[in-house]
C-alpha positions, 0 to 999 in steps of 0.5 A: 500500500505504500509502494502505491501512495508513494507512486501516486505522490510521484506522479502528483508531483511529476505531472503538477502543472502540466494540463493537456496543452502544456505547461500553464502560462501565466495570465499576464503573459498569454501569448509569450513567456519571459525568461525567467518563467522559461528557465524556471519551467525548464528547471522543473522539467529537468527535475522531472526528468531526474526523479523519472530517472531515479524511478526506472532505475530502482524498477531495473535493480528490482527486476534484476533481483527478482530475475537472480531470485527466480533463476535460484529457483529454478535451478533448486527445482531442478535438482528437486526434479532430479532427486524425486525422480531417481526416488522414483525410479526406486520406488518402480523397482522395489514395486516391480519384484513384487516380494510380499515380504519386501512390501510389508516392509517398506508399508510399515517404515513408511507407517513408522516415519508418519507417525515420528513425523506426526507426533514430533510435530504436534 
């Protein structure tokens, strides 16, 4: 919610004074700005500029962290990947000798490590 209060501060004060003809002239001089209002425009512009500046480079430094953190996670995924599916080629290869006593076994220390599990963290 404050990332969007202050973007809204910032668009408040980068577009304050602009309407949709340009920036505003004063009254008294309607047709023609002096020098002075000149370069206090051309200040403000420049300060718009800068603080546009700012803004998409902090954007570039968290899309460039957040691309580091999703590739990090991606590649833990893929060493998961691996992991579950050489467990997985075990699981396939204990399931196909279809040894009654080996299956028994293995149900019951899988019964056994949900129940330590279970009750360590209750």
């Amino acid at each position: 919610m404050n990332a969007r209060r202050d973007y809204r501060n910032n668009k408040v004060a980068l577009f304050d004074g602009i309407e949709e003809g340009g920036i505003r002239a004063s009254s008294s001089y309607s047709h023609e700005i002096d020098e002075q209002d000149n370069e206090r425009a051309a200040e403000e512009l420049q300060d718009r500029v800068n603080l546009l500046k700012r803004l998409s480079g902090d954007i570039h430094e968290e899309v460039e962290s957040h691309n580091h953190m999703l590739d990090r996670m991606g590649n833990d995924m893929d060493s998961s990947r691996g992991m579950l599916s050489g467990t997985m080629d075990r699981f396939k290869t204990v399931f196909e000798t279809k040894s009654s006593q080996r299956m028994f076994t293995l149900v019951a220390s899988f019964l056994v490590v949900f129940l330590v599990i279970y009750y360590l963290t209750r």
